[in-house]
N, CA, C and O atoms as CSV, one atom per row, in Angstrom:
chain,resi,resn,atom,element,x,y,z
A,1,UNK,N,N,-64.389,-26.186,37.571
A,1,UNK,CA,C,-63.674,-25.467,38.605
A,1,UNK,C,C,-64.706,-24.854,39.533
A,1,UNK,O,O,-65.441,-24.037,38.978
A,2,UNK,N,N,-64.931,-25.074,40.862
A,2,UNK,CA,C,-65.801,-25.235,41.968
A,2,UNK,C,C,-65.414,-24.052,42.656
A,2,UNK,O,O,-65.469,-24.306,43.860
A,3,UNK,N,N,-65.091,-23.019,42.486
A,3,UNK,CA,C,-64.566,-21.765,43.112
A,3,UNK,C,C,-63.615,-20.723,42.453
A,3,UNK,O,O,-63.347,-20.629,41.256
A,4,UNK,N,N,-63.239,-20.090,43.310
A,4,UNK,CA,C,-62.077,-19.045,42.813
A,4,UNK,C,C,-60.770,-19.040,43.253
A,4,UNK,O,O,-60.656,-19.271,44.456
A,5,UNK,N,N,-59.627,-18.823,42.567
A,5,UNK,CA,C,-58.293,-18.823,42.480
A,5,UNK,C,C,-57.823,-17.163,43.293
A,5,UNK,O,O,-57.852,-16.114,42.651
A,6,UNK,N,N,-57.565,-17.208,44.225
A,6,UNK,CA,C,-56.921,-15.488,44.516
A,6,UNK,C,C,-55.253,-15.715,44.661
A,6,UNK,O,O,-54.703,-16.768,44.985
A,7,UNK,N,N,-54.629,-14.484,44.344
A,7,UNK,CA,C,-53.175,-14.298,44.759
A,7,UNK,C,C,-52.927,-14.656,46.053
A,7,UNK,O,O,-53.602,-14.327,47.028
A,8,UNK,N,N,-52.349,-15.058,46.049
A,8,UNK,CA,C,-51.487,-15.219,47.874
A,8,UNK,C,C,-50.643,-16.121,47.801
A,8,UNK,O,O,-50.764,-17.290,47.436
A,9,UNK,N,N,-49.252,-15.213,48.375
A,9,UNK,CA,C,-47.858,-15.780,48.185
A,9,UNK,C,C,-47.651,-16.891,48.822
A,9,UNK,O,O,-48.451,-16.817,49.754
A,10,UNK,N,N,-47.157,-17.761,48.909
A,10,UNK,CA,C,-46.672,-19.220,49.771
A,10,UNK,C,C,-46.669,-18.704,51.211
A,10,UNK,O,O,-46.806,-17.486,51.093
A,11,UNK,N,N,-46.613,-18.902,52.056
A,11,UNK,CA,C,-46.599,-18.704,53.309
A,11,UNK,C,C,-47.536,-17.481,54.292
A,11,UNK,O,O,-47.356,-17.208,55.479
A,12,UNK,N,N,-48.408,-16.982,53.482
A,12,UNK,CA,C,-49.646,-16.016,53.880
A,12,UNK,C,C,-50.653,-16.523,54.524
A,12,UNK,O,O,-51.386,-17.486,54.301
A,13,UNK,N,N,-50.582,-15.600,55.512
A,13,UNK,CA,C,-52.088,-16.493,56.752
A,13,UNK,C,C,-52.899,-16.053,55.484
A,13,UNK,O,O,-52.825,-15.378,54.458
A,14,UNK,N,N,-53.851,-16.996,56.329
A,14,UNK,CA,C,-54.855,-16.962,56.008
A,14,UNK,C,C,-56.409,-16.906,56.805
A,14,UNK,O,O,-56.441,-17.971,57.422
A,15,UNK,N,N,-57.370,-16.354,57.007
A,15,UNK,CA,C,-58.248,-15.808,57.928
A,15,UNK,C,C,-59.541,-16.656,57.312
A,15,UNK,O,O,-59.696,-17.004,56.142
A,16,UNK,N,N,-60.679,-16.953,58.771
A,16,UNK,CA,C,-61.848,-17.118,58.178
A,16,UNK,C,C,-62.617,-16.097,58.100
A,16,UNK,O,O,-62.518,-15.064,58.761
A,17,UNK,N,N,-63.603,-16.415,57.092
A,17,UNK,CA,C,-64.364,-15.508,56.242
A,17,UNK,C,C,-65.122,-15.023,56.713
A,17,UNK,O,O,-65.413,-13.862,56.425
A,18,UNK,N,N,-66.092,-16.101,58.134
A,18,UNK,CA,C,-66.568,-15.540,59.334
A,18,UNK,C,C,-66.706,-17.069,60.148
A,18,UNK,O,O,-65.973,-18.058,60.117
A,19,UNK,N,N,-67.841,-16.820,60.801
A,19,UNK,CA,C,-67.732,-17.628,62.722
A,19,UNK,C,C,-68.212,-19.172,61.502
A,19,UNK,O,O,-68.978,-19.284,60.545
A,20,UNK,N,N,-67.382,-19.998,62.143
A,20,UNK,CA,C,-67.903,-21.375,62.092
A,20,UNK,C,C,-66.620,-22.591,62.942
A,20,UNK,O,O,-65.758,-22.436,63.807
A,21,UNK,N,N,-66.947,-23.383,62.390
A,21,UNK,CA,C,-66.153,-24.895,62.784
A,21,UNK,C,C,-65.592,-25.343,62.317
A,21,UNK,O,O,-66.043,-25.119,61.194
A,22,UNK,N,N,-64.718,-25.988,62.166
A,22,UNK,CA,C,-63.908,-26.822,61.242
A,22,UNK,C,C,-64.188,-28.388,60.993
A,22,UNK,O,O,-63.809,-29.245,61.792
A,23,UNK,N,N,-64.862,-28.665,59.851
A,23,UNK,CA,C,-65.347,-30.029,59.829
A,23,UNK,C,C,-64.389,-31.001,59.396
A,23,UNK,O,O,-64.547,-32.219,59.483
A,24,UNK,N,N,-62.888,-30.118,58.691
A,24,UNK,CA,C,-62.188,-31.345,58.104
A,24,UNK,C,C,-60.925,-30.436,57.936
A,24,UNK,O,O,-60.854,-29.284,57.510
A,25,UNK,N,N,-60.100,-31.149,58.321
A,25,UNK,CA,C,-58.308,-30.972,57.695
A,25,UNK,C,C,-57.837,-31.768,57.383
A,25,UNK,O,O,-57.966,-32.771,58.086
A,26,UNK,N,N,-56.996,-31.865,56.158
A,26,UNK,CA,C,-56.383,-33.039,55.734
A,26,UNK,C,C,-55.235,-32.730,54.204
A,26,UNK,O,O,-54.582,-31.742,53.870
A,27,UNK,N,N,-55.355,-33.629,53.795
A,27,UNK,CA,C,-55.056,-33.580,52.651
A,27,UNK,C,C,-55.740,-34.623,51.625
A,27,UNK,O,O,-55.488,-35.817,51.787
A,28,UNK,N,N,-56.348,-34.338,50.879
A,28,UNK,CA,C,-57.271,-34.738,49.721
A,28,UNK,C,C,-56.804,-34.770,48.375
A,28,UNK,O,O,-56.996,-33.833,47.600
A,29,UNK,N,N,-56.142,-35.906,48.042
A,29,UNK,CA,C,-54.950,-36.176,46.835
A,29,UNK,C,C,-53.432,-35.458,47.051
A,29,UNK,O,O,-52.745,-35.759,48.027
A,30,UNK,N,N,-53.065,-34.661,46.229
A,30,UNK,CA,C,-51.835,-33.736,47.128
A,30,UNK,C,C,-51.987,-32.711,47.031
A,30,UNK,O,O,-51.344,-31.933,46.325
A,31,UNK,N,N,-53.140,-32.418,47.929
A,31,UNK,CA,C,-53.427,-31.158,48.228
A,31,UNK,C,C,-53.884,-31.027,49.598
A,31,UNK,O,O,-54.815,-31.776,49.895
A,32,UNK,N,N,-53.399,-30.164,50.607
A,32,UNK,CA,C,-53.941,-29.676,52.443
A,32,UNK,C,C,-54.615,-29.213,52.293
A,32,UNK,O,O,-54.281,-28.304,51.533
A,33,UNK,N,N,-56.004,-29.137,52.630
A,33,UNK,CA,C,-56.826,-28.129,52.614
A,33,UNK,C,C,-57.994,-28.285,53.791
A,33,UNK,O,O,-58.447,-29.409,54.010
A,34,UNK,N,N,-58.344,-27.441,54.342
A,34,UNK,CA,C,-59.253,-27.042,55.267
A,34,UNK,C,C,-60.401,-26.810,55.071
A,34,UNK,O,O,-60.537,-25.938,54.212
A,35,UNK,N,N,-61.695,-27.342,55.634
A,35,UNK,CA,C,-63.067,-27.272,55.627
A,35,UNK,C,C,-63.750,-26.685,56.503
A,35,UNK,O,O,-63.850,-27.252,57.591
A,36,UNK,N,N,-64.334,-25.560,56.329
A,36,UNK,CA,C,-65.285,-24.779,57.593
A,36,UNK,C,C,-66.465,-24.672,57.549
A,36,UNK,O,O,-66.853,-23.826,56.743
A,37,UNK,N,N,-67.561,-25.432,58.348
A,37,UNK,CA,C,-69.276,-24.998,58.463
A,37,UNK,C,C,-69.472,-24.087,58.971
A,37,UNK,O,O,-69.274,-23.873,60.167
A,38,UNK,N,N,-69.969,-23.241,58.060
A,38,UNK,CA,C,-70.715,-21.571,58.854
A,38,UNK,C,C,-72.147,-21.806,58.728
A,38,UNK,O,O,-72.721,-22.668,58.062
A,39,UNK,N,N,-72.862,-20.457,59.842
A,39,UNK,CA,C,-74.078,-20.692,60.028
A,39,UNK,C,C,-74.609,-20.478,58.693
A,39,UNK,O,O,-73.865,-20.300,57.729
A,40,UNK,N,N,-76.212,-20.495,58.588
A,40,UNK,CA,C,-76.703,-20.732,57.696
A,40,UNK,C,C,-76.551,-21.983,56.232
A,40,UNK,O,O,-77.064,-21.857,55.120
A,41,UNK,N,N,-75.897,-22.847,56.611
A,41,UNK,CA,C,-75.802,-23.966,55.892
A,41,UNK,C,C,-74.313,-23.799,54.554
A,41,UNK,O,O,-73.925,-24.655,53.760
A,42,UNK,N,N,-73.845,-22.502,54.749
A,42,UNK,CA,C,-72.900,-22.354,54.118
A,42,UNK,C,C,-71.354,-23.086,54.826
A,42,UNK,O,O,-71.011,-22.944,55.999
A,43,UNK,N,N,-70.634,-23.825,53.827
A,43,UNK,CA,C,-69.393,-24.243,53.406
A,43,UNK,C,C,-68.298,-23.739,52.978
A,43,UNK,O,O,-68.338,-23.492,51.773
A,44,UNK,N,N,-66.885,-23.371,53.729
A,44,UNK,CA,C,-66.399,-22.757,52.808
A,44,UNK,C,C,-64.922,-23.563,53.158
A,44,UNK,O,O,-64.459,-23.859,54.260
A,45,UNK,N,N,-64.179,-23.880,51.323
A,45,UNK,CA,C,-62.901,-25.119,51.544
A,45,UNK,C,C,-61.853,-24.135,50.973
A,45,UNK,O,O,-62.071,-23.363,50.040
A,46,UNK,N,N,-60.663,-24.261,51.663
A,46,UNK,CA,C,-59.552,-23.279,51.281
A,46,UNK,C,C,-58.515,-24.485,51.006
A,46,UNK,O,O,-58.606,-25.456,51.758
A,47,UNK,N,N,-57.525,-24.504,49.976
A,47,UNK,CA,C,-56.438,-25.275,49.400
A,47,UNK,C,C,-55.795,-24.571,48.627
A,47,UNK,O,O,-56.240,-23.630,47.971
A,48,UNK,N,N,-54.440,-25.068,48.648
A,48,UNK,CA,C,-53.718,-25.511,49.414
A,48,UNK,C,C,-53.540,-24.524,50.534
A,48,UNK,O,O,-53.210,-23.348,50.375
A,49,UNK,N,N,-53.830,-25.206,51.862
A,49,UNK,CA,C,-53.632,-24.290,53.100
A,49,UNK,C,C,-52.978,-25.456,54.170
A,49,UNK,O,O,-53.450,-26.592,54.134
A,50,UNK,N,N,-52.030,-25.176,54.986
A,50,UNK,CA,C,-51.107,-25.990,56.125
A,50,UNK,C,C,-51.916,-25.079,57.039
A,50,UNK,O,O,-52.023,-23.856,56.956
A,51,UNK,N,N,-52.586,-26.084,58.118
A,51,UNK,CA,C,-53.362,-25.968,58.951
A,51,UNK,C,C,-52.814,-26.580,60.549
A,51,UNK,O,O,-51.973,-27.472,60.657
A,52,UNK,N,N,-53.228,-26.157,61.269
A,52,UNK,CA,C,-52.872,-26.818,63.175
A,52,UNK,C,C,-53.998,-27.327,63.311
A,52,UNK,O,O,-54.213,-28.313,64.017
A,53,UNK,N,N,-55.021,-26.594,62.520
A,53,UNK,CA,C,-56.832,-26.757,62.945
A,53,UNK,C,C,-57.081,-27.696,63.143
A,53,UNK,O,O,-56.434,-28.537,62.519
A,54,UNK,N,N,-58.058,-28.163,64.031
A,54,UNK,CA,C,-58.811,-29.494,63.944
A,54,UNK,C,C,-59.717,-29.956,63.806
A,54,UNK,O,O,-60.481,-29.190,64.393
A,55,UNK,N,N,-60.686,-31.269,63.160
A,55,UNK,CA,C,-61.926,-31.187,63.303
A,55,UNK,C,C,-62.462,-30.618,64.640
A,55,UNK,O,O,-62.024,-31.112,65.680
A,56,UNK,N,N,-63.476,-29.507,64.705
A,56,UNK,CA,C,-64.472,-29.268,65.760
A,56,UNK,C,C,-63.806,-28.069,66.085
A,56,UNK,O,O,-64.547,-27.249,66.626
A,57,UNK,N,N,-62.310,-27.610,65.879
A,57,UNK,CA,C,-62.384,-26.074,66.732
A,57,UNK,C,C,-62.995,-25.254,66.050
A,57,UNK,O,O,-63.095,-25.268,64.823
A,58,UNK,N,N,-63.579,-24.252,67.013
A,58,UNK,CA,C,-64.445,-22.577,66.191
A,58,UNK,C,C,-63.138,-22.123,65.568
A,58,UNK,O,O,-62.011,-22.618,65.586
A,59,UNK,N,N,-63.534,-21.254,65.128
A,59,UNK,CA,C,-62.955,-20.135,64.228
A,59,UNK,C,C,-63.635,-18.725,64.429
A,59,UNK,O,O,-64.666,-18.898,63.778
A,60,UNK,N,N,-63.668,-18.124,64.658
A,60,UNK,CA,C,-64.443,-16.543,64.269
A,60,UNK,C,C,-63.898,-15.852,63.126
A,60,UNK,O,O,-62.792,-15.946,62.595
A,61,UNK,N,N,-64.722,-15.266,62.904
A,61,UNK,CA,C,-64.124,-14.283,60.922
A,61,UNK,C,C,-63.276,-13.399,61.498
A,61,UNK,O,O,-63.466,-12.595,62.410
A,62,UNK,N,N,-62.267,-13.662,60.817
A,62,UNK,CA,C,-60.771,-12.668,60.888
A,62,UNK,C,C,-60.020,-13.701,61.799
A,62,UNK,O,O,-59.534,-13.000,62.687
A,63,UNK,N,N,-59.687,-14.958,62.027
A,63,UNK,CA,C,-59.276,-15.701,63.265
A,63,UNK,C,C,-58.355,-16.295,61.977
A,63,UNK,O,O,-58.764,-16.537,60.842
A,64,UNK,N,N,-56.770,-16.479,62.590
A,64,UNK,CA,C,-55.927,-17.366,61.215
A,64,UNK,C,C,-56.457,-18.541,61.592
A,64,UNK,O,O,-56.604,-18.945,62.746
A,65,UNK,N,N,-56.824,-19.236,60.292
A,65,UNK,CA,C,-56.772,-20.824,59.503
A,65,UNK,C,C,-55.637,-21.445,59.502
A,65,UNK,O,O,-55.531,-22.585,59.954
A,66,UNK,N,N,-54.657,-20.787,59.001
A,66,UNK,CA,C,-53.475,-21.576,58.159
A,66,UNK,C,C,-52.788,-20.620,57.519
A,66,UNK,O,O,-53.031,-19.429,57.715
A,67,UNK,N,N,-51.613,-21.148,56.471
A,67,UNK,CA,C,-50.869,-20.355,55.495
A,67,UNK,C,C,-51.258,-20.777,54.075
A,67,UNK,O,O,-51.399,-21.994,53.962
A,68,UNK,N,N,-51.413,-20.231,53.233
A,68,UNK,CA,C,-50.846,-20.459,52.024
A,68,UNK,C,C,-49.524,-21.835,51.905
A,68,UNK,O,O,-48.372,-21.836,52.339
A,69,UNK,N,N,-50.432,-23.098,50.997
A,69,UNK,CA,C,-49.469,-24.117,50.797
A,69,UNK,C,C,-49.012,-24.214,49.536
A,69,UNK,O,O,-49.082,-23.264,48.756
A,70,UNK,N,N,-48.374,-25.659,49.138
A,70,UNK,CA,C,-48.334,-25.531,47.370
A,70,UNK,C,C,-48.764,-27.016,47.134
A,70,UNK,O,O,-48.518,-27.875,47.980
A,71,UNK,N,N,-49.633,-27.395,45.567
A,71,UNK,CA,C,-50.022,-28.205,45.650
A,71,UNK,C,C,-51.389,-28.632,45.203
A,71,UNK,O,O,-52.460,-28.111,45.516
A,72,UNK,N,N,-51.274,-29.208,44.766
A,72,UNK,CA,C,-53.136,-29.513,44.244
A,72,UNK,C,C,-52.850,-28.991,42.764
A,72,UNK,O,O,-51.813,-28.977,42.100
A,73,UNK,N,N,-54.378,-28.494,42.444
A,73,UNK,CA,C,-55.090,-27.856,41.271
A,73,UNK,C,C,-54.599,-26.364,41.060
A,73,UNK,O,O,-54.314,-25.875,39.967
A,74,UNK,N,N,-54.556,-25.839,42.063
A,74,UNK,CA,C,-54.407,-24.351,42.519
A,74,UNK,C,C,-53.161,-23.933,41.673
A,74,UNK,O,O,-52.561,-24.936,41.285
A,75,UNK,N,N,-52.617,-22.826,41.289
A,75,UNK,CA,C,-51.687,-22.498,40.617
A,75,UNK,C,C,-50.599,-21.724,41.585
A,75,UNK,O,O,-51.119,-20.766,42.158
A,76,UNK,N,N,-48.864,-21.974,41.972
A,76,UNK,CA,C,-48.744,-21.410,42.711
A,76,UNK,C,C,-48.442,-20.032,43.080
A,76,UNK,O,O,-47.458,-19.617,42.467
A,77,UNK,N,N,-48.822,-19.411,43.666
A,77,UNK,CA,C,-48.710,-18.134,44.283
A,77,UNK,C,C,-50.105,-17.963,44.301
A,77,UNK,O,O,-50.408,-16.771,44.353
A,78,UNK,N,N,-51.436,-19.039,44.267
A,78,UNK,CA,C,-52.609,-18.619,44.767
A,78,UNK,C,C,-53.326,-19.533,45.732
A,78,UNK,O,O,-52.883,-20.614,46.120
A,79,UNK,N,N,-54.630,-18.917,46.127
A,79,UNK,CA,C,-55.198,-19.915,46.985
A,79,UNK,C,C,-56.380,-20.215,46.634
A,79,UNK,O,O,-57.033,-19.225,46.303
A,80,UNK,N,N,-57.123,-21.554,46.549
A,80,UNK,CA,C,-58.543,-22.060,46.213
A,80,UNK,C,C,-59.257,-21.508,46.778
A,80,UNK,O,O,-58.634,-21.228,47.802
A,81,UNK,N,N,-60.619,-20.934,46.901
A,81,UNK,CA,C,-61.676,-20.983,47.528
A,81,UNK,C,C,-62.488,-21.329,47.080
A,81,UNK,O,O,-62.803,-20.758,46.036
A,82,UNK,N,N,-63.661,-22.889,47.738
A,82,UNK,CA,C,-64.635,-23.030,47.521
A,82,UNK,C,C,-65.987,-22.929,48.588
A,82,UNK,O,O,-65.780,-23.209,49.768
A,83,UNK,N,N,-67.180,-22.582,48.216
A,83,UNK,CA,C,-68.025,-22.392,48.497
A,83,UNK,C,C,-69.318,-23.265,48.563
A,83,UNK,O,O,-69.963,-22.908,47.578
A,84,UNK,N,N,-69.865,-24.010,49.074
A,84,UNK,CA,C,-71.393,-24.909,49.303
A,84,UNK,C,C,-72.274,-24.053,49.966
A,84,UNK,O,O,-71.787,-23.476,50.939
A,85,UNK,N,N,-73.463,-23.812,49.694
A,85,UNK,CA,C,-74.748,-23.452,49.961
A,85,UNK,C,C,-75.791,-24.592,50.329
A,85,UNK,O,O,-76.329,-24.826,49.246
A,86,UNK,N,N,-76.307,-25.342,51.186
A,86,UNK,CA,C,-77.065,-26.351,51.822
A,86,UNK,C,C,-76.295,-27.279,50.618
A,86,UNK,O,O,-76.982,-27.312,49.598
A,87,UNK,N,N,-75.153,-27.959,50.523
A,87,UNK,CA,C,-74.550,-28.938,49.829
A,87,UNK,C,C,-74.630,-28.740,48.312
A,87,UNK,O,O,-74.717,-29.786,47.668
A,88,UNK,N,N,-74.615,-27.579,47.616
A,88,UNK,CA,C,-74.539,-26.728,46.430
A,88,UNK,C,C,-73.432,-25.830,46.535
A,88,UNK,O,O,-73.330,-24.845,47.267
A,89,UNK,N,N,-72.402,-26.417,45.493
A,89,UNK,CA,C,-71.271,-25.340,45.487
A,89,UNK,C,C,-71.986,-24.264,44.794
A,89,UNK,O,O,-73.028,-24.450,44.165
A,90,UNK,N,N,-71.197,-22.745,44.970
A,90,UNK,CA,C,-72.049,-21.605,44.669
A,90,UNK,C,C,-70.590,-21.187,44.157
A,90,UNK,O,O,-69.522,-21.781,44.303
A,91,UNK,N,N,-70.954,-19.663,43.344
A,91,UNK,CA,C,-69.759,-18.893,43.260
A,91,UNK,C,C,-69.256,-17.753,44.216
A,91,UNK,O,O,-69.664,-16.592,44.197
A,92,UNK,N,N,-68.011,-18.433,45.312
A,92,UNK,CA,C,-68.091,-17.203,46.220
A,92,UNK,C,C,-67.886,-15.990,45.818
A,92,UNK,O,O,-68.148,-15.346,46.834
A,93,UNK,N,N,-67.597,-15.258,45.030
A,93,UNK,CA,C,-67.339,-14.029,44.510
A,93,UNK,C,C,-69.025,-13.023,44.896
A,93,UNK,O,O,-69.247,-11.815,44.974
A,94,UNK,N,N,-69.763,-14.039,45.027
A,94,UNK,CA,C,-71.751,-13.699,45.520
A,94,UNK,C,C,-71.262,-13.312,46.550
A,94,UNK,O,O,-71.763,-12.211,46.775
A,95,UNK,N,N,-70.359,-13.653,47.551
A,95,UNK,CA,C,-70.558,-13.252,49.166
A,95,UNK,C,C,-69.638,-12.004,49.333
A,95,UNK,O,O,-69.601,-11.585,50.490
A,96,UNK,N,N,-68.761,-11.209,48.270
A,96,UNK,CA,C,-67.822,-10.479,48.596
A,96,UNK,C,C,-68.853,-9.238,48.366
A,96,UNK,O,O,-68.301,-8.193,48.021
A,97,UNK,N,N,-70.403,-9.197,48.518
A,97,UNK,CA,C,-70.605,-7.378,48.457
A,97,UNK,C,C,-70.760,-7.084,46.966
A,97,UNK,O,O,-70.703,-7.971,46.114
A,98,UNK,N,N,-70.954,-5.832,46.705
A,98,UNK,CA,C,-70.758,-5.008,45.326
A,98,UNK,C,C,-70.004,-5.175,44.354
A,98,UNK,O,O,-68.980,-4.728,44.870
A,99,UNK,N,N,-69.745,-5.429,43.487
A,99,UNK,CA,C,-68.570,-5.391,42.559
A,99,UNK,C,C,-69.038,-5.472,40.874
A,99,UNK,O,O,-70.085,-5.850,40.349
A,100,UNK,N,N,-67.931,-5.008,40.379
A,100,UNK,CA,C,-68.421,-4.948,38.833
A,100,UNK,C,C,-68.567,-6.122,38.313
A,100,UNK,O,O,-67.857,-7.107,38.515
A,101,UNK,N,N,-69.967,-5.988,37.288
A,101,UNK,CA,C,-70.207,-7.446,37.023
A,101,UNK,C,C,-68.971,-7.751,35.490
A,101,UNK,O,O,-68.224,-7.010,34.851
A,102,UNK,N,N,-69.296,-9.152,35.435
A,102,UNK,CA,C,-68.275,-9.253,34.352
A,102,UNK,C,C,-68.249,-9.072,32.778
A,102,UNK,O,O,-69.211,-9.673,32.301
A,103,UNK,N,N,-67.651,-8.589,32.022
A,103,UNK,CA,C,-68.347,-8.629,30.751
A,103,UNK,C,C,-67.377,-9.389,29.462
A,103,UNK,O,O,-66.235,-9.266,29.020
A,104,UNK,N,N,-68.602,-10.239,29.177
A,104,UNK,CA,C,-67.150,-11.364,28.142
A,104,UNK,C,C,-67.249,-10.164,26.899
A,104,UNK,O,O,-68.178,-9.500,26.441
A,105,UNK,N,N,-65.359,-10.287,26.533
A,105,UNK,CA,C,-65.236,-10.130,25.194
A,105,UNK,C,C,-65.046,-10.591,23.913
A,105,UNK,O,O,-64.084,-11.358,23.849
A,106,UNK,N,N,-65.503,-10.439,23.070
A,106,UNK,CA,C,-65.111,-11.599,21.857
A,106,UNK,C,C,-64.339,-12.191,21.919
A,106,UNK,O,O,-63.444,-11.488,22.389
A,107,UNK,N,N,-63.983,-13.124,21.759
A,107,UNK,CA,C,-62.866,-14.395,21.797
A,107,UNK,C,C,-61.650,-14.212,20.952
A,107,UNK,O,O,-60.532,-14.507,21.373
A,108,UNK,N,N,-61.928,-13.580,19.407
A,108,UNK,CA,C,-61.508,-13.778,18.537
A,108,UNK,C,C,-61.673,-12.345,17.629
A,108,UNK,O,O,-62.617,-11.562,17.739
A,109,UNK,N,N,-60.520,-12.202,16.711
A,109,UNK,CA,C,-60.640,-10.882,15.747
A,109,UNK,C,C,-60.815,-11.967,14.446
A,109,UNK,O,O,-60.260,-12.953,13.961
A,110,UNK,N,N,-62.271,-10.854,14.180
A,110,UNK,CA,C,-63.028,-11.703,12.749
A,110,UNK,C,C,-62.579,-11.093,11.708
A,110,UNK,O,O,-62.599,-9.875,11.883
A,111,UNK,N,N,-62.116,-11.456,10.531
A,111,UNK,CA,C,-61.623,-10.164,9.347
A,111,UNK,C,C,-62.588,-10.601,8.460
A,111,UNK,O,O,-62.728,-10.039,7.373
């Protein structure tokens, strides 16, 4: 799994993350999803998302993408996000700032 799963109800815009282009809209098995090149060599793919976008229009961060679709991998009432770093998916949860790191708990009660 190449990213993160967030809440968002069926029909919720959806915004870019910041300034780039749109390299791809489509649908990729049965799933819509949208592709954006931002500067610095970063990638970022949102699914299921119903898009107008087209290859080549800008975007600026905070500019709507699309809505929330249904479909794919994604579970519904959420939305995919994936992330590439110079053609290296990364974990975007790195680009959101500060946050508590995670801590696994035992799996299992041992008697």
């Amino acid at each position: 799994h190449r990213g993160v799963d967030a809440a968002a109800m069926p029909g919720a815009a959806v915004r870019a993350p910041a300034d780039g282009i749109v390299a791809f809209r489509g649908v990729v098995v049965d799933r819509a999803l949208i592709t954006i090149e931002h500067a610095g060599g970063f990638v970022s793919t949102f699914e299921p998302l119903a898009s107008d976008l087209s290859p080549g229009d800008r975007v600026e961060a905070g500019d709507p993408i699309g809505v929330v679709d249904a479909g794919g991998h994604a579970a519904s009432g959420t939305i995919h996000l994936g992330v590439r770093l110079d053609g290296d998916y990364i974990n975007p949860m790195l680009l959101f700032g500060d946050g508590p790191r995670a801590v696994l708990l035992p799996c299992c009660t041992r008697r």
